[in-house]
N, C-alpha and C positions, 0 to 999 in steps of 0.2 A: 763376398762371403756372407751366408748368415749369421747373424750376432746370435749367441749361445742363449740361452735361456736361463735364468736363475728360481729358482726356489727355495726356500729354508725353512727349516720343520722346527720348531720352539716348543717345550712342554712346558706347562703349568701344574702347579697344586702340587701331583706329588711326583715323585721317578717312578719308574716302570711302569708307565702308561704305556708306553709300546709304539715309540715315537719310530723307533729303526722298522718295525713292522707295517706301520702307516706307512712312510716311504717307501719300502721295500712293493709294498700293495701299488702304490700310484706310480710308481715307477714299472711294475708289472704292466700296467694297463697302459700306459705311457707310448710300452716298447711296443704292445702288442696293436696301439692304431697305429703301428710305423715310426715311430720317435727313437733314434738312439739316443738314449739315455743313460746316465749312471749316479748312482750315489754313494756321498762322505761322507764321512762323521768326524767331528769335530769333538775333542774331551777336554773337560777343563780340568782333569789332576795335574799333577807337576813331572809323575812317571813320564821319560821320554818315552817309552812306547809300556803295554802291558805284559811285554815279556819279562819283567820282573815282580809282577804282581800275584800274590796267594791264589788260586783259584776258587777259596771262600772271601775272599774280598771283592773278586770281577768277574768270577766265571773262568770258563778256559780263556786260552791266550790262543785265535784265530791266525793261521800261516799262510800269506799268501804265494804265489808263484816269487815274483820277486823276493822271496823271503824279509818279508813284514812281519814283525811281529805284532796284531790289530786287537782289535773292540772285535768283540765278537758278534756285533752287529755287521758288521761285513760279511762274515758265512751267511746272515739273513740277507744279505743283497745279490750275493751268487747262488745262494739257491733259488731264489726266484727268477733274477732274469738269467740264470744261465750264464751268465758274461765275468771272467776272471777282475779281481779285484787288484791294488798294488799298493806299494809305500804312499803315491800320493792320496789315496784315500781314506786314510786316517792319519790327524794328524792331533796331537798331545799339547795343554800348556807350556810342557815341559821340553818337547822339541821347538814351539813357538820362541820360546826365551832363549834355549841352545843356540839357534843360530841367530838370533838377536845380540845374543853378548858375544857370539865368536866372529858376527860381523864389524861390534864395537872395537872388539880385539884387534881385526886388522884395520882398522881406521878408518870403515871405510863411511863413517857417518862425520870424519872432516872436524872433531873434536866436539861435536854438540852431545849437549845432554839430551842420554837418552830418557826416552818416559815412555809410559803405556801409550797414550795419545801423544805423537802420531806413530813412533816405532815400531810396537807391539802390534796395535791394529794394522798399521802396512802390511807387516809381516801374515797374519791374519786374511785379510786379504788378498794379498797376492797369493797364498796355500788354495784361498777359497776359487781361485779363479783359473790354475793350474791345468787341471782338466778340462777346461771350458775352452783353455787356449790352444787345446793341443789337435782342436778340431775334427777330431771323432767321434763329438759329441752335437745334438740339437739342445738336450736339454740336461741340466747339474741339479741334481737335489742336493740337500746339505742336512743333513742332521743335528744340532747345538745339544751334544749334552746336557746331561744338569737341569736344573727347572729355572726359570725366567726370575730375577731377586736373587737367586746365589752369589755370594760377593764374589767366586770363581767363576762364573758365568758371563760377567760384567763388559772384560772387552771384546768377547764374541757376539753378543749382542749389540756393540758400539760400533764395529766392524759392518753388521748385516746391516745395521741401521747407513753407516756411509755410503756401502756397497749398493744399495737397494737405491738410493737417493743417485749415486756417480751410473748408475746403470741405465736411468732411466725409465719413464712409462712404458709400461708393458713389457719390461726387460726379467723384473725382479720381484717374486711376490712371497710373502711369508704365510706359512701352515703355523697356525697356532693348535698344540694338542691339547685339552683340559679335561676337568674328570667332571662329571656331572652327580656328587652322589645319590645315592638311594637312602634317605631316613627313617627308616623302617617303623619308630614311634611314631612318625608328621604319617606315615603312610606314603610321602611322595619325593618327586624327586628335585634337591635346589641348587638355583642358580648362582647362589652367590660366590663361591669359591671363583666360579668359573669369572663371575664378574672381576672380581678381585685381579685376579690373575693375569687379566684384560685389561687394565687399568693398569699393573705393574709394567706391563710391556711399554705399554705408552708412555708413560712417567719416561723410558728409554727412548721415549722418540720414534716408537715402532708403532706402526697401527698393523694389527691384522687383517689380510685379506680373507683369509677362510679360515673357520672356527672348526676342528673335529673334537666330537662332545663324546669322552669315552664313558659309557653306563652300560648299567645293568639292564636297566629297560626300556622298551622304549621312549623314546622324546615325543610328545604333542604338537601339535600345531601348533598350538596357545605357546608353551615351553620355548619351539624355533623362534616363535617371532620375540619371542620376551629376549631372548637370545642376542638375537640378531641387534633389538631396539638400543640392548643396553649395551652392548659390545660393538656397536658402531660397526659392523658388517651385514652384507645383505643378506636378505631372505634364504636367496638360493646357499648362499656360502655357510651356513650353518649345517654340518654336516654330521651324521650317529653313527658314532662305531658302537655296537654295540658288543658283549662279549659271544664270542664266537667258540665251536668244540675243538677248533683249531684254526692255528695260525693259515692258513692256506685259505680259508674258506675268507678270508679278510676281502682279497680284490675283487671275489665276487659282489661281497656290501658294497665297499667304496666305487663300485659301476653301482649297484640298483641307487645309489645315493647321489650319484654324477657328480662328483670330487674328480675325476679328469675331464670330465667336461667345463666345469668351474674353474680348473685351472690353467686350461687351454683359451678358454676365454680371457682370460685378466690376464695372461700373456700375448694377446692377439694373435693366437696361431691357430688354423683350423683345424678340426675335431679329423679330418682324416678319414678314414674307413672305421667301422664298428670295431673294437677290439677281438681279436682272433682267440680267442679262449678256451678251443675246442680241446687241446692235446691238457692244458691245465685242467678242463673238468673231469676229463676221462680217469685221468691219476685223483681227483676228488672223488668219482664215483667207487674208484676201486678200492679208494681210502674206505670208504665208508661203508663199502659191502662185504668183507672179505669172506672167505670162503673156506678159511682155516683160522687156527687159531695156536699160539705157539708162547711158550715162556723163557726167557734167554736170560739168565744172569749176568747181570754187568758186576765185575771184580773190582771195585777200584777202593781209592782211601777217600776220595771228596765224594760219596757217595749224600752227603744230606742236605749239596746243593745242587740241583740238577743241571744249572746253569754251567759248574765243572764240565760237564761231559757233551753239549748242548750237537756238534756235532753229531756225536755218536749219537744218539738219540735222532737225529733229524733222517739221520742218513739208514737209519732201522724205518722209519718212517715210507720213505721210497723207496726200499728194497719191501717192505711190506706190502706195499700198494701194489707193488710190479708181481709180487709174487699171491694177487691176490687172500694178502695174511694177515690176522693183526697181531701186532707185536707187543706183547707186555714183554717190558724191560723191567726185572725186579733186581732194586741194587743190593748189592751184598758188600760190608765193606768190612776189606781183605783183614783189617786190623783184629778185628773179632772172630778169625777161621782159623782153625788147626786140625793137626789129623784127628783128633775126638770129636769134635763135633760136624767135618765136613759133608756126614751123610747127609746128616740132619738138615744141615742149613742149607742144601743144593740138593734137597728132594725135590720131586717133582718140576724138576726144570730140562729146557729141551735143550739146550745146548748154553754153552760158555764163552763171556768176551773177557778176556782179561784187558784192563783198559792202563793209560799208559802215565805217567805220576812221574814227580822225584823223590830223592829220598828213601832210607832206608825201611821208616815206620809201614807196616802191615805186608814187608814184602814177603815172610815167610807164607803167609795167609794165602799169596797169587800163585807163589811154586806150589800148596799143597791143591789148590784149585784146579791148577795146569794136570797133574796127576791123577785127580780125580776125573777128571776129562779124558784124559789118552788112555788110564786102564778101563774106564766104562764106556769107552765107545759113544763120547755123549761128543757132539759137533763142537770143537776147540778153534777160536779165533781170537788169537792177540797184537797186540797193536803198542807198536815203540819199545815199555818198558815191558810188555804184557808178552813178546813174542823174544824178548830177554827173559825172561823168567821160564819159558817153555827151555830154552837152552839151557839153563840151568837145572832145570827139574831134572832133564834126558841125562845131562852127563853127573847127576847126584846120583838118580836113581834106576838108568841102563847102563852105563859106563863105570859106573862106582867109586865115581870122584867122590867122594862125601863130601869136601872141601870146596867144593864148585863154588864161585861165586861172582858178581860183579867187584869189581874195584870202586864202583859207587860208594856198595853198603861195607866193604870189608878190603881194606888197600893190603891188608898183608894176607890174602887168601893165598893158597899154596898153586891154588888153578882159577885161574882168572878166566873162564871162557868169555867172559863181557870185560872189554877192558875200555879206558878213557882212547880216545882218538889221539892220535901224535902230535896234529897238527892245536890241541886243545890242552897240552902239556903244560904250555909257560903261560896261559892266559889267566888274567885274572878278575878283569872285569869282566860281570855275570850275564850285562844287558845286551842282545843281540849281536852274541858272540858263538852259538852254536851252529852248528849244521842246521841250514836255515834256508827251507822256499824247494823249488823244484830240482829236482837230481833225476839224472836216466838211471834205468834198472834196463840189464837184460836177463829175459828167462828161459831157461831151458825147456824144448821141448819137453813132449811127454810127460810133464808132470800135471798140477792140481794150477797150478798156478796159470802156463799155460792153457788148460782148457778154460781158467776163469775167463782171463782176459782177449785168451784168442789173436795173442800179438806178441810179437820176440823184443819189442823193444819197447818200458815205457819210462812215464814222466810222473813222479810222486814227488809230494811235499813232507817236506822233513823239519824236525825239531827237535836234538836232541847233542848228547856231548859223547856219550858210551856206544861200544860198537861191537858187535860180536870180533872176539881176537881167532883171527885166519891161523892162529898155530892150533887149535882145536878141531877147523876143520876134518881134516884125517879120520882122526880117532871118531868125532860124531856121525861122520857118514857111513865109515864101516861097520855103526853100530846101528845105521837105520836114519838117521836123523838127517832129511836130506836140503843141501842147499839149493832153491830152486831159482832163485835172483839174486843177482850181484852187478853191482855198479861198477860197468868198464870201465874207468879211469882209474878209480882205486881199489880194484878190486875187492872189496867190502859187503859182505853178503847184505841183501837184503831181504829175501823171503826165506824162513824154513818148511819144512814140510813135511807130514809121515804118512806111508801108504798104508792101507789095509787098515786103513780108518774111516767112517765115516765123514767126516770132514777134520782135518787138523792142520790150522795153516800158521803162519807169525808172521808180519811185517814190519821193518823197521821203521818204516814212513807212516803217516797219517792221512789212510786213505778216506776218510770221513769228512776231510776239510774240502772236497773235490767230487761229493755228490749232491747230483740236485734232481728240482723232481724233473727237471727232462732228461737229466741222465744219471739215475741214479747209478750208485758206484758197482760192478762188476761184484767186488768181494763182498758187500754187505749183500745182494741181491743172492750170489748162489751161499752162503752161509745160511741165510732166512730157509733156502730152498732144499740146503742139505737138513736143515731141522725139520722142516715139513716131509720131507722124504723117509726119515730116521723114524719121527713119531707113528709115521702112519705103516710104516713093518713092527713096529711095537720093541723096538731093540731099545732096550736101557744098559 
């Protein structure tokens, strides 16, 4: 059997250099000379997973098939190669300790003191090594959170240092990412951070194999070898990311730079056939020409970090390219909308996402959005809390429940059409405790939903605790408001739907976290297409 490959990606200087996008690139070009590949990420907070985290502290909280709740650097790893991600590829300080002390618990460490070295790092470790074992893989990248000197950092770093050492020549090589600034007074660009940073690693006992130097401009010849000379890596292994119009155009650089060729070499494996790149540039070319142009309001409450909604966003992205379109997504956020100012604030936009949140704050702000949507005929697409709020809007404001509402924001509503899940009654701990990862939907012919997807049976990911309550049924669909997917086990709607609209859909799942740019997602694709369709008859 071949022995797996290891790689691990290390930032310096500062966060958000864009270490999960570097990988996500190299592992692009990886798969496309023929290498099954995949990539982890490793975090060093103490959250067992990010399903308990604000979405102004981490961004959204990423859902995998297995219902994981991830880094959101994982939707960067399945939109690019395409290939569904799981629980073992991300993994937490804070689940490292978990099952370190619930191993202590049942004894099975034979009464010795535990410590960071050796337990912790085993633990570490053996996570790192999981997928490598399970032999569907050639090659494992690894991503290390945090920047290299973070005292949370520390036994991931002692870890790769073992791992890289117990693995062997040519088994295990580490990506160092750093930033190269631009001092706009010197006029140029310096080295020393980057030095620095390079030196910290080592003080760990790590040398790096290849340096990527993230700037603003380009790097010199002079600059690579000064690079190279003082950070103790070779010529070739000095590598420029430099800032790109988008994240997609990245694997292109890291091929013209030969960063998989550098790294194919220092693992002794051959370069393979040239990387197959043709179906990714065509969706580059389309990104970059589009042939319409369209504005979509996104509805939500974390609208002032984009990082919230990063799916949504990515997956407008590939439904733009496929629909030759470009997409301005202007956020709107819900907490500042009422019926007085909604004209105003969602003028000149082609259509509406109401996006999906907890929490009572800004929700009146998304039913009056929803509204403003179904009575002007403007393309309505919501999603988890967002196609909960259209349910609420229909049976406020066609049905005459005035009283409508979720048991979320109001537990003594008189009409609960959104009510808590049964099986979510007596639960109390919050972390990875909802409706969580892939569920089957089936859809009824003839509707909006069927022609989306062009299939009676599928497979969405879900996250969430509230469900639309089936005793409403009835009364909403004789009012128009139609159910078009429901999950045959528990019969639990998950699409709604209304005709004699230009487009008006709701889902209860999170179909964003499930498109990429080889397949972008069905429902973002014809929503782009009902906006372009909508704008270009001139119907407001």
């Amino acid at each position: 059997m071949n022995q797996t490959k290891y790689i691990f990606v290390t930032g310096g200087v500062t966060s958000s250099l864009g270490k999960g996008i570097i990988a996500a690139s190299l592992a692009k070009l990886l798969q496309a000379r023929g290498y099954r590949t995949t990539i982890q990420k490793f975090d060093p907070y103490i959250n067992v997973d990010p399903g308990t985290l604000n979405p102004y502290e981490h961004g959204e909280c990423y859902v995998t098939d297995d219902g994981a709740e991830t880094d959101l650097d994982l939707g960067h790893y399945e939109r690019f190669l395409n290939v569904p991600t799981s629980q073992a590829n991300n993994v937490t300080t804070g689940r490292v300790y978990l099952s370190v002390i619930e191993k202590e618990r049942r004894g099975e460490f034979l009464g010795k003191t535990v410590q960071v070295v050796p337990h912790i790092t085993n633990e570490i470790k053996d996570r790192m090594q999981l997928l490598g074992n399970s032999g569907d893989f050639d090659i494992v990248i690894t991503e290390i959170g945090g920047t290299v000197g973070d005292i949370e950092s520390l036994p991931y770093i002692e870890s790769v240092r073992q791992l890289v050492w117990e693995l062997g020549e040519n088994n295990g090589i580490v990506i160092h990412l750093t930033l190269v600034p631009y001092l706009a007074a010197a006029g140029e660009l310096k080295t020393k951070p980057t030095q620095h940073s390079v030196k910290t690693l080592m003080e760990s006992g790590i040398k790096a194999d290849i340096l990527v130097c993230r700037t603003e401009h380009e790097i010199s010849d002079e600059l690579r070898h000064k690079l190279a000379l003082f950070c103790n890596v070779k010529r070739e292994a000095v590598i420029q990311s430099i800032d790109a119009s988008t994240i997609y155009e990245v694997p292109n650089l890291m091929l013209e730079e030969g960063l998989d060729i550098v790294a194919l070499k220092k693992l002794n494996l051959p370069k393979k056939a040239a990387p197959d790149l043709k179906n990714w540039n065509t969706f580059l070319h389309r990104l970059k020409n589009p042939k319409h142009t369209i504005n979509i309001g996104l509805i939500g409450k974390y609208v002032e970090l984009q990082d919230s909604y990063k799916s949504i966003l990515e997956a407008f992205i590939h439904a733009g390219a496929t629909n030759e379109t470009k997409v301005n997504v202007v956020s709107v956020h819900s907490e500042y909308l009422d019926a007085k100012n909604i004209s105003e604030k969602l003028q000149g936009l082609d259509g509406i996402l109401v996006a999906p949140g907890f929490g009572e704050r800004g929700i009146e702000g998304k039913i009056e959005a929803v509204r403003f949507a179904r009575e002007n005929n403007l393309p309505f697409f919501g999603i988890c809390l967002g196609m909960q709020m259209a349910v609420i809007e229909y049976a406020r404001n066609v049905l005459g429940l005035k009283d409508a509402n979720s048991t979320e924001m109001n537990q003594g509503t008189a009409h609960p059409v959104i009510d808590l899940m049964e099986e979510q009654k007596d639960i109390t701990d919050k972390g990875g405790t909802m409706r969580l990862g892939a569920w089957k939907c089936d859809i009824l012919p003839n509707t909006l939903a069927h022609k989306i997807y062009e299939k009676t049976t599928i497979l969405e990911r879900h996250r969430h605790r509230y469900e639309f309550n089936g005793n409403y049924l009835a009364q909403l669909e004789n009012a128009g408001l139609k159910a078009s997917g429901v999950n045959p086990d528990t019969g639990l709607v998950e699409i709604i739907e209304l005709e004699n609209h230009p487009f008006f859909i709701g889902v209860q799942y999170h179909p964003e976290y499930k498109s990429t740019v080889a397949n972008p997602h069905p429902l973002f694709v014809n929503f782009v297409a009902a906006m372009v369709k909508n704008k270009k008859s001139g119907a407001k």
